[in-house]
C-alpha positions as CSV (number, residue, x, y, z in Angstrom):
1,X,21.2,-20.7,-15.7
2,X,21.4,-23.9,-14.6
3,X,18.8,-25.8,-12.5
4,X,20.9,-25.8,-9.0
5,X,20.7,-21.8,-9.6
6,X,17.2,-21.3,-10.9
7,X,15.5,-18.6,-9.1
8,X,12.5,-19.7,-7.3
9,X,10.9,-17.1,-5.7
10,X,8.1,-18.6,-3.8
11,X,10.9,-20.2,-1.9
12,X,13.0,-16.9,-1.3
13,X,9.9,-15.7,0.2
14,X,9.3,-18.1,2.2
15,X,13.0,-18.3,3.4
16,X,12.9,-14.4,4.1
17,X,9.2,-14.6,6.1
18,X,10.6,-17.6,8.1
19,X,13.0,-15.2,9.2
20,X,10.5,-13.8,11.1
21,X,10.1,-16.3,13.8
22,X,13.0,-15.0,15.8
23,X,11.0,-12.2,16.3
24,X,7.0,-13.1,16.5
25,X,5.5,-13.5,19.8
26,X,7.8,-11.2,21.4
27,X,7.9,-8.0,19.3
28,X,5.0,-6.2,18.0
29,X,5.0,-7.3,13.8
30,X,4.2,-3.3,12.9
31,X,8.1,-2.9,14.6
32,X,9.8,-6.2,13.6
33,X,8.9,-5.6,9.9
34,X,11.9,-2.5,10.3
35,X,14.6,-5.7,11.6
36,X,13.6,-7.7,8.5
37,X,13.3,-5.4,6.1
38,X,16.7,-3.7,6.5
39,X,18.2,-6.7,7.1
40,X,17.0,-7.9,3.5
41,X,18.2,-4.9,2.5
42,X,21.1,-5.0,3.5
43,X,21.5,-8.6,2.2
44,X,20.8,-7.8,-1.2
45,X,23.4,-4.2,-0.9
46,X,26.0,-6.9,0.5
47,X,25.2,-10.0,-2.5
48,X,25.4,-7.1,-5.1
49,X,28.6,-5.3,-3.8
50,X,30.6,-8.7,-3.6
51,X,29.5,-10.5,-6.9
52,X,30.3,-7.5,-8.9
53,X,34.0,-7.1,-7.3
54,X,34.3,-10.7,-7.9
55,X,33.7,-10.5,-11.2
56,X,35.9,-7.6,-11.9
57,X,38.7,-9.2,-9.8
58,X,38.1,-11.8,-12.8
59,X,37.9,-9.8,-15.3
60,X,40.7,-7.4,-14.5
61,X,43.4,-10.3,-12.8
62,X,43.2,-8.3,-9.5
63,X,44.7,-4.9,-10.0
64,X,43.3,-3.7,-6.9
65,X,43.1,-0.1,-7.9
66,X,41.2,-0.3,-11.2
67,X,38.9,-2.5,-9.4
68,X,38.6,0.4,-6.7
69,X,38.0,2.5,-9.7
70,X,35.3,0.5,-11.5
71,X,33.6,-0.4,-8.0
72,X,33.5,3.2,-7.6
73,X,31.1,3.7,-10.4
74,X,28.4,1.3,-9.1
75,X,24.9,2.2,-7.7
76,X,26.0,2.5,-4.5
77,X,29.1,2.4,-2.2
78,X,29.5,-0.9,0.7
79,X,31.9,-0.7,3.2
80,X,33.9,-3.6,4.1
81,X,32.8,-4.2,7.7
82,X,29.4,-3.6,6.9
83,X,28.9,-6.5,4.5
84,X,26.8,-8.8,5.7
85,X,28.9,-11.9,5.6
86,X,31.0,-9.6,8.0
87,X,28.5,-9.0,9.9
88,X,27.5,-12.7,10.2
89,X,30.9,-13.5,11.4
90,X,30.2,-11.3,14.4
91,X,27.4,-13.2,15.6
92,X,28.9,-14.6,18.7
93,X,30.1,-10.9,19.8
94,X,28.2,-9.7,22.9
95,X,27.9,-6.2,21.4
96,X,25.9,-7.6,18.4
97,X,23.5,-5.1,18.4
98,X,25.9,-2.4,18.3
99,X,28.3,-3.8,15.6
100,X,25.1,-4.0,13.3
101,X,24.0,-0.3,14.1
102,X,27.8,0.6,13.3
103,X,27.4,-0.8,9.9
104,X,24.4,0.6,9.4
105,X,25.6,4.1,10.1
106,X,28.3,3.4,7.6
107,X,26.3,2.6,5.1
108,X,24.3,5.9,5.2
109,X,27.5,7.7,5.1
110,X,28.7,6.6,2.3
111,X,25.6,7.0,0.3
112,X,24.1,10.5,1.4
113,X,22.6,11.3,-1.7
114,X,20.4,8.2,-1.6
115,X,20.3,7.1,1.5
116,X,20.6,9.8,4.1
117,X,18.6,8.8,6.9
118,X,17.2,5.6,5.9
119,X,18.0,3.7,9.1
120,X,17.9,6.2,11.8
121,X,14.8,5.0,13.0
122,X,15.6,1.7,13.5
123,X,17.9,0.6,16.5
124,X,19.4,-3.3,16.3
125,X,20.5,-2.4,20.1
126,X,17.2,-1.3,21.5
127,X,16.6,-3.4,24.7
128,X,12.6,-2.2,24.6
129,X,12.2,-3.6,21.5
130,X,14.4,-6.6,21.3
131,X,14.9,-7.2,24.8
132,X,17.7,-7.3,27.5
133,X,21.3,-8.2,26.1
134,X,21.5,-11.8,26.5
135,X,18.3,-12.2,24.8
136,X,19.0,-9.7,22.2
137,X,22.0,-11.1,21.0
138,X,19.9,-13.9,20.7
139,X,17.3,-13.2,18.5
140,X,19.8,-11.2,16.7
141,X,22.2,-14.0,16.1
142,X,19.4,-16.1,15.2
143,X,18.1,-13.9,12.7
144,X,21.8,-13.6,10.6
145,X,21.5,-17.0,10.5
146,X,18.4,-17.1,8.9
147,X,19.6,-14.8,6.2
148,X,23.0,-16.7,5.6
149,X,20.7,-19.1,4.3
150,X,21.9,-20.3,0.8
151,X,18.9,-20.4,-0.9
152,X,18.9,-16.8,-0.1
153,X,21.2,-16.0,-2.8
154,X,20.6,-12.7,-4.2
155,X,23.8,-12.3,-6.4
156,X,22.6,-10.6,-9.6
157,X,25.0,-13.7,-11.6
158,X,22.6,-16.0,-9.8
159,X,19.2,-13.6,-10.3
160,X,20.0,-12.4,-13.6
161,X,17.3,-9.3,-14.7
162,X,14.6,-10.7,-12.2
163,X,13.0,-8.3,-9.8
164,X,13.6,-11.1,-7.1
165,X,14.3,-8.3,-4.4
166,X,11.7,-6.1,-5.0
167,X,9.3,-9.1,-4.9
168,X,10.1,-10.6,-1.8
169,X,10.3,-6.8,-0.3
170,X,6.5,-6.3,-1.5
171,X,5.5,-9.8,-0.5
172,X,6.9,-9.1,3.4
173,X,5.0,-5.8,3.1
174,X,1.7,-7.2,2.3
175,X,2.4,-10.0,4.6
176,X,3.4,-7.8,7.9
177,X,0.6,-5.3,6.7
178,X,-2.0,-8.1,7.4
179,X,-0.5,-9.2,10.8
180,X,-0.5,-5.9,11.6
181,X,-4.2,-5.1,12.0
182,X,-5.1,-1.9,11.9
183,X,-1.4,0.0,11.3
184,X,-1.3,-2.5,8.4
185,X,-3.4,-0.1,6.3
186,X,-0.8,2.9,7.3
187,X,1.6,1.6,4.8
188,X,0.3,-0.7,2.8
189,X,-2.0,-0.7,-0.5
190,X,-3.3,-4.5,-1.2
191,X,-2.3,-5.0,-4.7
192,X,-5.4,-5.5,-6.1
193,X,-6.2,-2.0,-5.7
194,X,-2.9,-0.5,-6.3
195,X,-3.3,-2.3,-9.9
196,X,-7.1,-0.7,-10.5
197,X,-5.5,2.5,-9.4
198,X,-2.5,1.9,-12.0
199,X,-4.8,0.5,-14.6
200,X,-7.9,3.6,-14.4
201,X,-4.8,6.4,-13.9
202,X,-2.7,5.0,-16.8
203,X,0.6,7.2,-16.5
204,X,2.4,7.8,-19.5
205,X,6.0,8.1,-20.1
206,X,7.4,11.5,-18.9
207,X,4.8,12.0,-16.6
208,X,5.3,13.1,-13.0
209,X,3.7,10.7,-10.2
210,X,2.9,11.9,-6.6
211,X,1.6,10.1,-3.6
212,X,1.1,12.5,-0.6
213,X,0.5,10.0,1.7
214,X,2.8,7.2,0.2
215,X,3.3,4.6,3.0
216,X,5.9,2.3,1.6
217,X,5.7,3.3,-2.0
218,X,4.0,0.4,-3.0
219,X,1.1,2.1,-4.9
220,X,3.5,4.7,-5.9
221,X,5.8,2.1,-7.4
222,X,2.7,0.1,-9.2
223,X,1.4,3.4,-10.7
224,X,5.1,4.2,-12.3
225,X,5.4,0.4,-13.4
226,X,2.9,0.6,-15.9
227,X,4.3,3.3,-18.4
228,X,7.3,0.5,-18.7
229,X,10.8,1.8,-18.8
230,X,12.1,4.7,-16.6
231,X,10.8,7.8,-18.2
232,X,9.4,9.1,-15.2
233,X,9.7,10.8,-12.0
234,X,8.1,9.8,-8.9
235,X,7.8,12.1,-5.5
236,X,6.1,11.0,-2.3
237,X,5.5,12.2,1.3
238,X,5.3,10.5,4.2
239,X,4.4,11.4,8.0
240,X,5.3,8.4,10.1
241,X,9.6,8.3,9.9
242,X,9.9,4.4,10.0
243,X,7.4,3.9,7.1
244,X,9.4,6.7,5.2
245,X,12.1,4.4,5.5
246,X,10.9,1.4,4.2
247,X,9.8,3.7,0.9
248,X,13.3,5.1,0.6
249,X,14.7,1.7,0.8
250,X,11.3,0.1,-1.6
251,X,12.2,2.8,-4.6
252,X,16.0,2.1,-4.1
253,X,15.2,-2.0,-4.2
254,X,12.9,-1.5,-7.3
255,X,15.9,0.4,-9.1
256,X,14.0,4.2,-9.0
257,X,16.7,6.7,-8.4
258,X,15.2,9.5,-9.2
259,X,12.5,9.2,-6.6
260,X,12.3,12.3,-4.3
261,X,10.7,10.9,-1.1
262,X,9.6,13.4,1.7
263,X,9.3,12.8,5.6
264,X,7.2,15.3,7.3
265,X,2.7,16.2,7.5
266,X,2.1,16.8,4.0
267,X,-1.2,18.9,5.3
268,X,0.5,20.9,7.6
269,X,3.6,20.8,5.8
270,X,4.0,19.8,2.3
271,X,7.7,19.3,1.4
272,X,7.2,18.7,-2.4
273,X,8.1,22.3,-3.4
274,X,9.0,24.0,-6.3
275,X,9.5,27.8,-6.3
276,X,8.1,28.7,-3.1
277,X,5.1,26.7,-4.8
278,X,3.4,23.7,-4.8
279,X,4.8,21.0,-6.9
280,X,2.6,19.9,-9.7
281,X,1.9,16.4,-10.6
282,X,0.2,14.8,-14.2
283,X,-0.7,11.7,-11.6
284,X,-1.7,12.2,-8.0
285,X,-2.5,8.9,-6.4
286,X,-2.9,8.2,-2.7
287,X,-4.4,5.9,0.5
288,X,-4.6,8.3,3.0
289,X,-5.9,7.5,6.6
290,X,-9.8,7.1,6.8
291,X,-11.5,10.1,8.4
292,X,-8.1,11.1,10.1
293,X,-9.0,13.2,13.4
294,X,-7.2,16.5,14.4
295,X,-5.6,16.5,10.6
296,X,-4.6,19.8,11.0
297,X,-7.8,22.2,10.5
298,X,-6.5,24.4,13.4
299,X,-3.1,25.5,10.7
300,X,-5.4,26.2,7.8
301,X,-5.5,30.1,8.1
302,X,-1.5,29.7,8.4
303,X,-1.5,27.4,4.9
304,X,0.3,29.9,2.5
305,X,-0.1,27.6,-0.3
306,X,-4.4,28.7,0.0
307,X,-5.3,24.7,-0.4
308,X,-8.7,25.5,1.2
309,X,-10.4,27.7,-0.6
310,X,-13.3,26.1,-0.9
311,X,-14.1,25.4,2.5
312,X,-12.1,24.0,5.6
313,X,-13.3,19.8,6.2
314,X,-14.3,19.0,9.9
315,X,-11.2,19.0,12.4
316,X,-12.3,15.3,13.1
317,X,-12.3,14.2,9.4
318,X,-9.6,15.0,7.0
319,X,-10.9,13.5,4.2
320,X,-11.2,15.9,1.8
321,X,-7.9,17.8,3.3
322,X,-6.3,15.0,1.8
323,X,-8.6,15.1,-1.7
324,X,-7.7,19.3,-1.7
325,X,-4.2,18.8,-1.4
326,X,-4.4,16.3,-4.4
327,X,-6.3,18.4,-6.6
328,X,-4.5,21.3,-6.1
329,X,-1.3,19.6,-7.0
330,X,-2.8,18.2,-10.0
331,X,-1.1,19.9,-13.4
332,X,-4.1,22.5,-14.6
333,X,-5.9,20.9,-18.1
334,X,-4.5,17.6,-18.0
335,X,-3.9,16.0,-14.6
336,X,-5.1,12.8,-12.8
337,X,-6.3,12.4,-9.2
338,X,-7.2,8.8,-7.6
339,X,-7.9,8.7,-4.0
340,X,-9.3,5.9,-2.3
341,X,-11.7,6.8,0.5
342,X,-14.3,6.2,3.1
343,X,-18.0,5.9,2.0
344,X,-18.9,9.0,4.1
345,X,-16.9,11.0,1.6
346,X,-19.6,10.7,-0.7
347,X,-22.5,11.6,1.1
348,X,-21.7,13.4,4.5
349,X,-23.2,17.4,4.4
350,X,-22.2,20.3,6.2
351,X,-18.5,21.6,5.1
352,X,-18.1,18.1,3.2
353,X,-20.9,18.9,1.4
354,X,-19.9,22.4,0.4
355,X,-16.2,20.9,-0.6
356,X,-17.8,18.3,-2.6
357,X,-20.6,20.7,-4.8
358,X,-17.4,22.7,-5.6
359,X,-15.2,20.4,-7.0
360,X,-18.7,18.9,-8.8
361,X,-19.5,23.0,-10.5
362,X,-15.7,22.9,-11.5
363,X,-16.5,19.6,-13.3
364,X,-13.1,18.2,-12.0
365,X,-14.9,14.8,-10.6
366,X,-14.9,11.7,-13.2
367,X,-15.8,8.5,-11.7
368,X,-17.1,7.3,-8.5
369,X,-16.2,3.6,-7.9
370,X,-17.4,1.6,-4.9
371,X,-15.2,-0.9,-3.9
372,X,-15.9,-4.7,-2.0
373,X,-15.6,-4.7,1.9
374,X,-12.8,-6.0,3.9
375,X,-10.4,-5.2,0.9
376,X,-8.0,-3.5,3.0
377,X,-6.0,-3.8,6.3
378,X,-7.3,-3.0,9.8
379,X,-11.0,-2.0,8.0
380,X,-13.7,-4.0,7.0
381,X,-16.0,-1.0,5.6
382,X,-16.0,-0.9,2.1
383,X,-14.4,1.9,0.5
384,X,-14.4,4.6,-3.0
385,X,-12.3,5.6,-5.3
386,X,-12.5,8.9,-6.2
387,X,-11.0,10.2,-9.8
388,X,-10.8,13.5,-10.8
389,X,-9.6,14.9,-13.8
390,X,-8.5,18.4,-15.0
391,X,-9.0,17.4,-18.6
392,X,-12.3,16.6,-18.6
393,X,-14.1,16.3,-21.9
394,X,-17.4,16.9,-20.9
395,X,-19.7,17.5,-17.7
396,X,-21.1,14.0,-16.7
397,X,-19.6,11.6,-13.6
398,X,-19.4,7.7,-13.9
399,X,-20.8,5.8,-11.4
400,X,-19.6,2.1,-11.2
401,X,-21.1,0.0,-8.1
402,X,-17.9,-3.1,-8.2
403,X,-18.9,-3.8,-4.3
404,X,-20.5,-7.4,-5.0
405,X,-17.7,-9.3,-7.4
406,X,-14.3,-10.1,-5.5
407,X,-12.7,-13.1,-4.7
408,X,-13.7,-14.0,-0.7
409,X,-11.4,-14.7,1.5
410,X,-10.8,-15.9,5.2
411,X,-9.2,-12.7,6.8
412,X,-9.4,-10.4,4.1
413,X,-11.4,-10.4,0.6
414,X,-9.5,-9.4,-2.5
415,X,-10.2,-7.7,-6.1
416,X,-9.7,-10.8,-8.8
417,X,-7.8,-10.1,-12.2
418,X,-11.3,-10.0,-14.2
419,X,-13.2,-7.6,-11.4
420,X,-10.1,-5.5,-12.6
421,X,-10.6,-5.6,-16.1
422,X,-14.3,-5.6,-16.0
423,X,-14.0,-2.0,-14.0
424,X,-11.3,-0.4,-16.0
425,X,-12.9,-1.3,-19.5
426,X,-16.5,0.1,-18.0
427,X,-14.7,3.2,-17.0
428,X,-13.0,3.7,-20.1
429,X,-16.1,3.1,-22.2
430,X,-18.1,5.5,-19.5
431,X,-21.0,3.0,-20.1
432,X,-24.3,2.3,-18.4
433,X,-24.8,-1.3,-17.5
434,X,-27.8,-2.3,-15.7
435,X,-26.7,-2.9,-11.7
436,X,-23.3,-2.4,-12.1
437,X,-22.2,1.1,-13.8
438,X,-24.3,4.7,-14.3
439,X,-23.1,7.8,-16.3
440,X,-25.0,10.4,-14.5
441,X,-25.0,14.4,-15.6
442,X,-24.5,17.6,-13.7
443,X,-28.1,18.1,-13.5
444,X,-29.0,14.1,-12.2
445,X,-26.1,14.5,-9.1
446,X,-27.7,18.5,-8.6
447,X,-30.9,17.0,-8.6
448,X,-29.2,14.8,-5.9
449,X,-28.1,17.8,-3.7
450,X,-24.4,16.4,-5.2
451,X,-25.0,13.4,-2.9
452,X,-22.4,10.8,-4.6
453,X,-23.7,8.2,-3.1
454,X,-24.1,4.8,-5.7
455,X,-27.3,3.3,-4.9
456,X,-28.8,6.8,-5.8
457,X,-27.2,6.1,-9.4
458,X,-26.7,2.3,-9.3
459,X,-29.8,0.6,-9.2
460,X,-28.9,-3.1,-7.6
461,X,-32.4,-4.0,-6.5
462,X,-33.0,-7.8,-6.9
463,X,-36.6,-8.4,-7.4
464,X,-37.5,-11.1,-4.9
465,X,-39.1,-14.2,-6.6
466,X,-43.2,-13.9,-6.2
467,X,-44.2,-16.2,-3.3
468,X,-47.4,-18.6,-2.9
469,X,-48.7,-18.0,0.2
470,X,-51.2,-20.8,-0.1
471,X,-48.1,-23.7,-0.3
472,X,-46.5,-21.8,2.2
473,X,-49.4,-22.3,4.5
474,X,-49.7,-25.6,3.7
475,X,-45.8,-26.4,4.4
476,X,-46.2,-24.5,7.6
477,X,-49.3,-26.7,8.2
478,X,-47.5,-30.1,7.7
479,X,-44.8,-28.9,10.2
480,X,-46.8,-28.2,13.0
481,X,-48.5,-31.4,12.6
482,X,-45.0,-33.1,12.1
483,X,-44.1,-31.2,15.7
484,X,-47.7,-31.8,17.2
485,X,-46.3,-35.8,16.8
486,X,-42.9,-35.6,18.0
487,X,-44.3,-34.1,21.5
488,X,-46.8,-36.6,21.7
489,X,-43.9,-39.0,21.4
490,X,-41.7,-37.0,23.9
491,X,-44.4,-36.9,26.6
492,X,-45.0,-41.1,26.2
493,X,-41.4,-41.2,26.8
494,X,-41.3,-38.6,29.8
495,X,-44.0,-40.8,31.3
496,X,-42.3,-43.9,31.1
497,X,-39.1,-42.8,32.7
498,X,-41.5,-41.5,35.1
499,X,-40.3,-38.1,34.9
C-alpha cells in the first residue's frame, strides 16, 4: 500500500463526524446520528459493490454476464441507482429527499434476508426533521458532499483487511452517544466497560451470546470479539426501532452474519425463541435502562415463559425484571450473566430484597463490582456489575470496590487499560486485597440480610492523620492577630478618606 493510500483512520473519523455540521444546531443529535449513520452505510455498501465489479471487469475483460454471475455471489446485492456516486449526482434534484429514500427502499429489497427493515425508520424526506424543502435539499446536498470526500475512500483495495468501517461506525456511536445526554446511554456502552464486560465474561468459541437489551450492538459486538474468529452466534433484542437499526446495520458493518437481532419489549415480549421456549444463552450480557418505570409488572401473570417466579420487582423499577430475564436465559450448569446496574440493586428491600436472597440461596451470584461515577451517558451515579454464574464452584461472592481508580475527565470519566486489568485479574484470582476487593461467604452476606452493598464488604476507610491541637491553636492564634492588624490598618485608611 503505498503512502497516498495508507489508511488513516483518525482522519476518516474525523472526515465522517465533520459530516455532522450540516446537521447540528438544527436537528436533535439522538435523530441526526440515523442521517449519518446510513449514509456511512451506505457509503461503504456503495465503495464495496463498485471496487469489486471493477476488479472483476479486470479480471474477466468485461463479459458482462459472468461478472453478473460472480457479483451475484457477494455479501450483498447494490442496485445501480442506489449507489451512492448515483446518488451524489442527484444532488441538485428538488426531490432529493425522495430519490435517497427510493434507494434506500431498494436496497432493503434486494437484501431481505439481511436487511429487511433496516431503514424504515429513517425518512431523508421528513420536513419535521430536516426541515421545509428548500432547506432540506440543502442540508441534504451538503451532506453527499461531505461523504464524496476522497479521503473517505472505503474501497476494500484501498482498506485492505482493516476494520476501518466498523471503527468509524463505533467512534460516531460513542461520539453522538455523548452529545446526546441522557438517550446517549439508550444505545450506547462506553468502551471501557464493554471491554471489562468482554474481559470478566470471557466467551469461548462456539458459545452463544445474548444481549436483551442490546442498543447498537456495541457491547454485543465487544463480547463476541474476544473468542477471535467467527465461531459464534450472537442474538439481541431491542425496544426502540431506530436503535434496532443501527444494530442491524453495526453487526452487518463488523462482518456478523449470523446475528439474529430482535425489535420488540423483550419483558413483555421476548422474541428470542426457540420451541415455544426461551432461547438459552452460555453468555448473557446487557445495559439495560436504570430503574426503568412502568417496565411491564402489570403483564407478569400473562408471562407464559414463568420468568418471575421468585417475586414480581416494583412496577416503578425494573431492575431485576431485566436481571430475571437474563438468568433465566442463562444455559443451566454453565452459563454467564453480566449486567450492569444501578447501586440500588444491591441494597433496596421489599420485593428487591426477596428477588435478590433468592438468586443469593441458589448460589447463582459471583461477583459484585462497583464501578467509578460519571462512567456512562446521561448519568453521573456510579454504577454495578452484577455476574452470575450457573457453574459456580463453590458458595462464596466477590466483592471488588474499583469506584476510586479511573482516568478523570471533563464531561465524562473513563475506565483506564490497567483499572481493567487490575479488576479482571482480582476477579479471576477471587482474592482479598485490603480496600479494594472481599470474598465474602453465604453466611457473611446472610449475616448482612443479603444486603450487597460494598462498603459492608469493602473496607475503604482512610484513617485521618492524628492532629495537634495545640499548633492548631497557635496557627489560629497568629491569624487572628494577623487580621486584628489588617483592620486596624483598614480603619486608618477609612478615616483618612474621611469615610
Amino acid at each position: 500500500m503505498s503512502n497516498e493510500t495508507k489508511i488513516n483512520q483518525a482522519e476518516i473519523n474525523a472526515i465522517a463526524w465533520k459530516a455532522c455540521d450540516t446537521f447540528r444546531g438544527v436537528v436533535d443529535p439522538a435523530e441526526y446520528k440515523n442521517y449519518i449513520l446510513v449514509m456511512l452505510f451506505v457509503k461503504y455498501l456503495s465503495d464495496v459493490w463498485q471496487d469489486h465489479y471493477e476488479q472483476y471487469e479486470k479480471e474477466l475483460k468485461g463479459d458482462k454476464e459472468l461478472i453478473k454471475r460472480k457479483m451475484s455471489r457477494e455479501r450483498f446485492f447494490m442496485p445501480e441507482h442506489s449507489l451512492f456516486e448515483n446518488l451524489y449526482k442527484e444532488r441538485d434534484s428538488s426531490n432529493l429527499g425522495e430519490i435517497i429514500n427510493t434507494a434506500l427502499d431498494d436496497i432493503e429489497e434486494h437484501n431481505k434476508a439481511k436487511l429487511e427493515g433496516v431503514f424504515r425508520n429513517i425518512d431523508f424526506n421528513s420536513e419535521s426533521n430536516l426541515g421545509q424543502t428548500k432547506d432540506r435539499n440543502k442540508r441534504l446536498k451538503n451532506l453527499l458532499e461531505d461523504f464524496n470526500d476522497p479521503k473517505l475512500n472505503l474501497r476494500p483495495s484501498r482498506i485492505g483487511n482493516h476494520d476501518v468501517i466498523g471503527s468509524t461506525y463505533e467512534y460516531l456511536i460513542g461520539r453522538f452517544a455523548s452529545d446526546s445526554g441522557k438517550k446517549g446511554g439508550e444505545f450506547y456502552t462506553p468502551q471501557g466497560v464493554a471491554e471489562l464486560l468482554a474481559e470478566v465474561l470471557e466467551a469461548k468459541p462456539g458459545d452463544r451470546i445474548s444481549d436483551p437489551a442490546c442498543g447498537s450492538g456495541s457491547l454485543l459486538i465487544r463480547v463476541a470479539s474476544h473468542i477471535g474468529g467467527k465461531n459464534f452466534s450472537v442474538y439481541g433484542q431491542e425496544s426502540n426501532g431506530s436503535t434496532w437499526a443501527l444494530c442491524m446495520m453495526n453487526m452487518f458493518l463488523h462482518s456478523i452474519d449470523n446475528a439474529r437481532i430482535e425489535w420488540g419489549d423483550t419483558i413483555r415480549n421476548p422474541k428470542l425463541i426457540e420451541d415455544d421456549a426461551l432461547m438459552k444463552f452460555d453468555v448473557v450480557v446487557a445495559n439495560p435502562p436504570f430503574s426503568l418505570d412502568k417496565w411491564g409488572a402489570d403483564d407478569v401473570a400473562k408471562d407464559k415463559h414463568n420468568r418471575f417466579f421468585r417475586g414480581v420487582p416494583p412496577k416503578s423499577k425494573g431492575d431485576y425484571a431485566f436481571i430475571t430475564h437474563m438468568v433465566e436465559t442463562a444455559v443451566e450448569g454453565k452459563g454467564r450473566v453480566g449486567v450492569i446496574v444501578p447501586h440500588g440493586v444491591l441494597f433496596r428491600g421489599s420485593s428487591e430484597g426477596k428477588i435478590r436472597q433468592k438468586f443469593i440461596e441458589e448460589n447463582l451470584l459471583d461477583a459484585v463490582i462497583g464501578l467509578p461515577s460519571n462512567l456512562f451517558f446521561g448519568t453521573g451515579i456510579p454504577a454495578a456489575i452484577l455476574i452470575f454464574n450457573k457453574g459456580k464452584k463453590d458458595k462464596n461472592v466477590l466483592f471488588i470496590d474499583a469506584s476510586r481508580e479511573f482516568e478523570e475527565g471533563k464531561n465524562q470519566n473513563k475506565l483506564r487499560d490497567q483499572d481493567i486489568e487490575k479488576i479482571v485479574k482480582t476477579f479471576k484470582s477471587r482474592e482479598s486485597i485490603d480496600k479494594y476487593s472481599y470474598l465474602a461467604s453465604f453466611d457473611e452476606i446472610k449475616e448482612n440480610d443479603f444486603n450487597l452493598n460494598i462498603p459492608r464488604y469493602v473496607d475503604t476507610f482512610e484513617e485521618e492523620e492524628e492532629i495537634d491541637l495545640k499548633t492548631v491553636q497557635k496557627e489560629i492564634d497568629k491569624l487572628e492577630g494577623e487580621l486584628s492588624e489588617v483592620r486596624k490598618k483598614m480603619g486608618g485608611y477609612l478615616k483618612e478618606l474621611g469615610l
